[in-house]
C-alpha positions in Angstrom: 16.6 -48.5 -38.8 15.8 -45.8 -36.1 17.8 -42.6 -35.9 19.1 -44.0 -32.4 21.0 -46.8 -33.7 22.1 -44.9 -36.7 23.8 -42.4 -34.3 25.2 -45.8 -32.7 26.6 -47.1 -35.7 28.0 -43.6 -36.7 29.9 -43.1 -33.9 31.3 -46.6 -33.4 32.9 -46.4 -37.3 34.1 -43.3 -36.0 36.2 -44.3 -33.5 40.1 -45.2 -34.5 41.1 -47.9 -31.9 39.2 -51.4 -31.7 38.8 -50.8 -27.8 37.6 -47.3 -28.0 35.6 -48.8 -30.4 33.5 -51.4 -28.1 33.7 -49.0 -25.0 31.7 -46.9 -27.1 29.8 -49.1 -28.6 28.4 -50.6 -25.0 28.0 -46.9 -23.1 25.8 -46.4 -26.6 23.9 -49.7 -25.6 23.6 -48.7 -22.2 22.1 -45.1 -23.4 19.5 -47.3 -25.5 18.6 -49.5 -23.0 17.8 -46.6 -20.5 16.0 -44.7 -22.9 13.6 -47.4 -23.6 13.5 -48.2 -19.8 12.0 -44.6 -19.7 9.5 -44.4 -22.3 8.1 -47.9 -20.9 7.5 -45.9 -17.1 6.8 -42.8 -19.3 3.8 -45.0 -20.7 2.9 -46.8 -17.7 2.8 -44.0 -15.3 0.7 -44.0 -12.7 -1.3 -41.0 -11.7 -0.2 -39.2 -8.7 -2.8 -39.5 -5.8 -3.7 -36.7 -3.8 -6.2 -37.1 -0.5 -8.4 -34.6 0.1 -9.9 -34.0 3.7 -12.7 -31.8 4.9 -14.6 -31.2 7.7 -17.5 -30.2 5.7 -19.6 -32.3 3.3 -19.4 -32.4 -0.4 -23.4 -31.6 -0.9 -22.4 -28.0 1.1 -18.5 -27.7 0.2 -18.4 -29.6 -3.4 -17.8 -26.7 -4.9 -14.5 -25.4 -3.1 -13.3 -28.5 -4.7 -14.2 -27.8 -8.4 -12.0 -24.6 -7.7 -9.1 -26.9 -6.5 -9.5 -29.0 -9.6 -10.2 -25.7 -11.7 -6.8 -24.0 -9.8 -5.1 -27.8 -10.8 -6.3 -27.4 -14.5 -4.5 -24.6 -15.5 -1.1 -25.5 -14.0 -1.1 -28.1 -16.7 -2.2 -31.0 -14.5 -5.2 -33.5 -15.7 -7.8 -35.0 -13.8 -7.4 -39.3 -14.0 -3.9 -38.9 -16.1 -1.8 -37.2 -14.4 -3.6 -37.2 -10.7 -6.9 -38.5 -8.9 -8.2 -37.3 -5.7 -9.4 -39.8 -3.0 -11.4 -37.9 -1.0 -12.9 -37.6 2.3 -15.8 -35.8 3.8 -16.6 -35.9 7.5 -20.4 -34.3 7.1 -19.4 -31.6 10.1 -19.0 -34.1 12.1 -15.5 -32.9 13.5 -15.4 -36.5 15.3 -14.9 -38.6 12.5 -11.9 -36.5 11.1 -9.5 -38.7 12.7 -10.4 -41.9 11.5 -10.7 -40.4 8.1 -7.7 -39.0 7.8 -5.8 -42.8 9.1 -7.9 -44.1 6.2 -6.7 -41.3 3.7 -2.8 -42.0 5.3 -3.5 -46.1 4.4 -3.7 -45.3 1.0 -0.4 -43.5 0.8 -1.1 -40.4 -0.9 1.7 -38.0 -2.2 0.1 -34.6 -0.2 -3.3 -34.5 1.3 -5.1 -31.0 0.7 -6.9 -30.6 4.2 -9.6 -27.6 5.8 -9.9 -26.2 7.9 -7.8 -26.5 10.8 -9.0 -29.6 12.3 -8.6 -31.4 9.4 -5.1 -30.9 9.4 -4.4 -31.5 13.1 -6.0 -35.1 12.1 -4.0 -35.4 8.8 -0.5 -34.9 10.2 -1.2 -37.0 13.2 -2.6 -40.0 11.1 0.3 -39.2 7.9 3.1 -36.9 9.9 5.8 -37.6 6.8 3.1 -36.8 4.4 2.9 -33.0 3.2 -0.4 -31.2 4.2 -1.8 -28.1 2.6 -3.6 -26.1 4.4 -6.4 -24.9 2.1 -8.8 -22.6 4.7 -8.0 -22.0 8.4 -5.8 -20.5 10.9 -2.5 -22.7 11.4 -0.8 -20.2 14.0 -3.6 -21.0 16.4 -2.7 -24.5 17.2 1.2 -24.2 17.2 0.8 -26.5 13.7 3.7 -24.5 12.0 6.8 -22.1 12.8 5.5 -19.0 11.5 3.1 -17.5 8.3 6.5 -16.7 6.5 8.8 -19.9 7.1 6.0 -23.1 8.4 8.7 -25.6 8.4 8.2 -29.2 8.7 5.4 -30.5 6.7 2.4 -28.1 6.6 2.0 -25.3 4.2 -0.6 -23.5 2.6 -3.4 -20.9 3.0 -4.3 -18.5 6.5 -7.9 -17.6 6.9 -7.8 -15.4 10.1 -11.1 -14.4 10.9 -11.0 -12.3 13.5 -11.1 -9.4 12.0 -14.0 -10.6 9.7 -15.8 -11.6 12.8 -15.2 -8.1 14.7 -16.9 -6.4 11.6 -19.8 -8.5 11.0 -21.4 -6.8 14.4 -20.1 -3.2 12.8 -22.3 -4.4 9.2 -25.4 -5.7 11.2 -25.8 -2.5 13.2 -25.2 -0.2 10.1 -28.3 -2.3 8.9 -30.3 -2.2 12.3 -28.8 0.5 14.7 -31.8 -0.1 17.4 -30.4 -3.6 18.3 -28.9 -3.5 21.7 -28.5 -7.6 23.0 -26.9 -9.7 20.2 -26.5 -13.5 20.0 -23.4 -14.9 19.0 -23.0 -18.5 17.9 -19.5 -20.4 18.1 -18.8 -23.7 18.1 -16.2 -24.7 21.7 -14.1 -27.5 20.0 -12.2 -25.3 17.4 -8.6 -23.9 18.5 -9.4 -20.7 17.3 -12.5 -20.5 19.7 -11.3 -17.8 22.3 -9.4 -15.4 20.1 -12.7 -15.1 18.0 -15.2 -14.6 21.6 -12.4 -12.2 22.5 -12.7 -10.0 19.4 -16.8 -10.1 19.4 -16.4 -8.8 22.8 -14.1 -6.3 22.0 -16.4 -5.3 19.1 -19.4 -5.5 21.6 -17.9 -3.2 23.8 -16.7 -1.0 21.1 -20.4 -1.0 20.0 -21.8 -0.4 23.4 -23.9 -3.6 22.9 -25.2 -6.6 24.8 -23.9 -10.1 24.0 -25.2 -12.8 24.6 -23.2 -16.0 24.1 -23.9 -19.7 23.0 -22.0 -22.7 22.1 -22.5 -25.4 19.5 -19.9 -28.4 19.2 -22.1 -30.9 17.1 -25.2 -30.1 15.0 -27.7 -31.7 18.1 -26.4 -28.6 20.1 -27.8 -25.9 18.1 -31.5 -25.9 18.6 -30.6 -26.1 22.6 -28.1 -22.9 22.0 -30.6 -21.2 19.8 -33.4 -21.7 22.4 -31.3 -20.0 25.1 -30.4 -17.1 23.2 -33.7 -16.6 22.4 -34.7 -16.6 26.4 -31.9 -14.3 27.2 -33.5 -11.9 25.1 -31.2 -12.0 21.7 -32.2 -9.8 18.8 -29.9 -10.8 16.5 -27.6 -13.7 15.6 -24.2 -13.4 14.8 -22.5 -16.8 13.7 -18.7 -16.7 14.8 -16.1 -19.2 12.4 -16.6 -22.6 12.2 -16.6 -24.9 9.4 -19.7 -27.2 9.9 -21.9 -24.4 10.7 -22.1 -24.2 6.7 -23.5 -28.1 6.6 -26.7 -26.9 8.9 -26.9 -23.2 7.3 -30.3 -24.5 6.3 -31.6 -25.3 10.0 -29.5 -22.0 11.0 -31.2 -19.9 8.6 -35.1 -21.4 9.5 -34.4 -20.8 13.3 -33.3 -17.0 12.7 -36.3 -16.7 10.4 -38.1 -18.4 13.1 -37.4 -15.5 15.6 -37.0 -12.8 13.1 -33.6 -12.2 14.0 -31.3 -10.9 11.5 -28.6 -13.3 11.0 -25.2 -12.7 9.5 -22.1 -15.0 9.1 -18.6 -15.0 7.4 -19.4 -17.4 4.5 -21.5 -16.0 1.3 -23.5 -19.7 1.6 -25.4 -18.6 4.0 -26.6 -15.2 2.4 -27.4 -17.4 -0.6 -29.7 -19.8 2.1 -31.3 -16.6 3.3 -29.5 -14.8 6.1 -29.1 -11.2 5.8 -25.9 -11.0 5.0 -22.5 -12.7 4.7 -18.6 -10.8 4.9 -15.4 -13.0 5.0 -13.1 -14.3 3.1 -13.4 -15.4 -0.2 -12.9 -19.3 0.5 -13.5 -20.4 -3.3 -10.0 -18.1 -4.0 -8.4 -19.5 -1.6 -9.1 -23.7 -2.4 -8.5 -22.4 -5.7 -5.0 -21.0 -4.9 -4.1 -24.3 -3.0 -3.5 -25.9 -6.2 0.0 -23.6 -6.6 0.6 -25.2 -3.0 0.0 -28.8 -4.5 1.7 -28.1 -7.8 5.1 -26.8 -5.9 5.6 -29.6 -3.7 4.9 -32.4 -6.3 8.0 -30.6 -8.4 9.8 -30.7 -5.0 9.6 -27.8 -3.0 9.9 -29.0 0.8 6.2 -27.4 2.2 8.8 -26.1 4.8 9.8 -23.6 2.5 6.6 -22.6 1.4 5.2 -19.2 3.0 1.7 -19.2 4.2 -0.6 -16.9 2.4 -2.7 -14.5 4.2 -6.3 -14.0 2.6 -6.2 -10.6 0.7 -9.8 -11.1 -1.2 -13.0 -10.4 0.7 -16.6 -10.8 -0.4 -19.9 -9.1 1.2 -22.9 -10.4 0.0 -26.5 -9.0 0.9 -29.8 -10.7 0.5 -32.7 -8.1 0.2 -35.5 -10.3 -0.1 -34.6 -11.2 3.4 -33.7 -7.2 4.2 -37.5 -6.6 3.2 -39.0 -9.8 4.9 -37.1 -8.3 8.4 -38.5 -4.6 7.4 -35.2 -3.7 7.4 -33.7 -0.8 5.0 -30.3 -1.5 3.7 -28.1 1.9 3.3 -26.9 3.0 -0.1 -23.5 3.4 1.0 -24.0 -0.6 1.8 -25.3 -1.4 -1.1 -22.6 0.2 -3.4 -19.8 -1.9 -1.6 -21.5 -5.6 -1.6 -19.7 -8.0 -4.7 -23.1 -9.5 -4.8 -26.6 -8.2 -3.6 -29.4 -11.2 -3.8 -33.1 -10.0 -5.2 
């Protein structure tokens, strides 16, 4: 006999009256009953689906997901048990983020975990009652939440603002090669953020008393075009402004630099790994890592409402020499000693 229905028995002998007796003897029936009923669901739970959606692929971004599942982990939550990811990758092709994001919303996920910000302007208009966490981007610039400190309604998660990052990168290039006078800047039209980041390389160009020189890429067929006119107007350099996909075609970004021997320097360390100069921005792997505190809140039922956004406080500069020396190009101790990572 288990310990429940000695308790059971106990109390019902207990009981003086013959009424008080069977009252007490169903509510203890009833309490057995609903305990069983919730070790069965305990032991057929399902695991929790989460959608993951990124403008990026998973050959160039898989690893911003490991430090989601990494961030996951060590709240206590298991991969396949407790939770599976159904995932989503549109390549860089921002165009496909719509219908990716419907099928993500047909499947009924708890929360999708969406970057950057195009891939949550397609996840709440395909799943508006689902909760979105913003993993990477800058949710003020479409009007996609309230404010940083109180979102409201649905969307929650992680700011990347990058214009500072992107008004610095000129500042790091000419520390490195303080002849250059006409840079090229790369930026890609489509994303919401597109004019406050031209505005701020101007700024920085003017600061700088520099030439700019301006080109746009929406899709990954417009960057030989846009690297082919900077090149006539006489670019020296190439400066790659935000955008997600960029990072899918930092191979073919990286060549045509190399191609022109232009230094090249973007926000994301990928593409000093592939080659380019340099990289400062953000640390994006801490930031996909901290959406998993995001995730973990609102499956224990915090409204994403109620969730502040975080502003990035960890930034990375990386420096490749091999490229430094291939460019003849000396990089300055005082450089050197503040890169997190310098590539031999």
């Amino acid at each position: 006999m288990n310990n429940r229905r000695k308790l059971v028995i106990a109390l019902a002998s207990s009981a003086p009256h013959r009424s008080a007796r069977r009252a007490l003897l169903l509510a203890a029936a009833a309490w057995l009953a609903l305990a069983w009923t919730g070790a069965v669901r305990a032991q057929s739970k399902q695991p929790i689906l989460i959608g993951w959606l990124n403008t990026a692929s998973r050959e160039s971004s898989g690893h911003y997901l490991t430090a989601f599942k990494e961030g996951f982990a060590a709240l206590g939550w298991k991969d396949g048990s407790d939770f599976r990811l159904e995932e989503r990758w549109a390549d860089g092709r921002v165009e496909r983020l719509q219908s990716l994001a419907e099928e993500l919303a047909a499947k009924e996920p708890a929360l999708i975990v969406a970057a950057p910000v195009p891939a949550v302007v397609a996840a709440a208009k395909a799943a508006p009652k689902t909760p979105i966490v913003l993993a990477n981007g800058n949710p003020l610039a479409t009007g996609l939440v309230i404010s940083l400190a109180r979102p409201g309604g649905m969307i929650t998660g992680l700011s990347n603002v990058n214009t500072e990052t992107d008004e610095k990168l000129l500042e790091l290039l000419l520390t490195v090669a303080p002849e250059l006078r006409r840079i090229g800047f790369l930026a890609d039209p489509t994303l919401p953020s597109y004019d406050v980041a031209v505005r701020g390389a101007r700024r920085s160009m003017e600061h700088h008393r520099v030439e700019a020189r301006f080109a746009e890429a929406a899709r990954p067929e417009d960057i030989e075009p846009a690297i082919s006119r900077l090149a006539k107007e006489g670019a020296q350099a190439l400066i790659l402004l935000s955008s997600s996909w960029f990072v899918t075609e930092r191979q073919r970004l990286v060549s045509l630099a190399r191609l022109h021997s232009w230094p090249l320097i973007a926000n994301q360390r990928e593409f000093a790994e592939e080659g380019a100069l340099l990289s400062y921005g953000v640390d994006r792997t801490a930031l996909y890592r901290r959406a998993a505190y995001y995730v973990d809140r609102i499956l224990k039922g915090t409204k994403p409402g109620d969730l502040p956004i975080e502003q990035p406080t960890k930034f990375e500069l990386v420096i490749n020499m091999k490229t430094a020396k291939a460019l003849g190009l000396t990089i300055p101790q005082s450089l050197l000693v503040r890169a997190d990572e310098v590539i031999q």
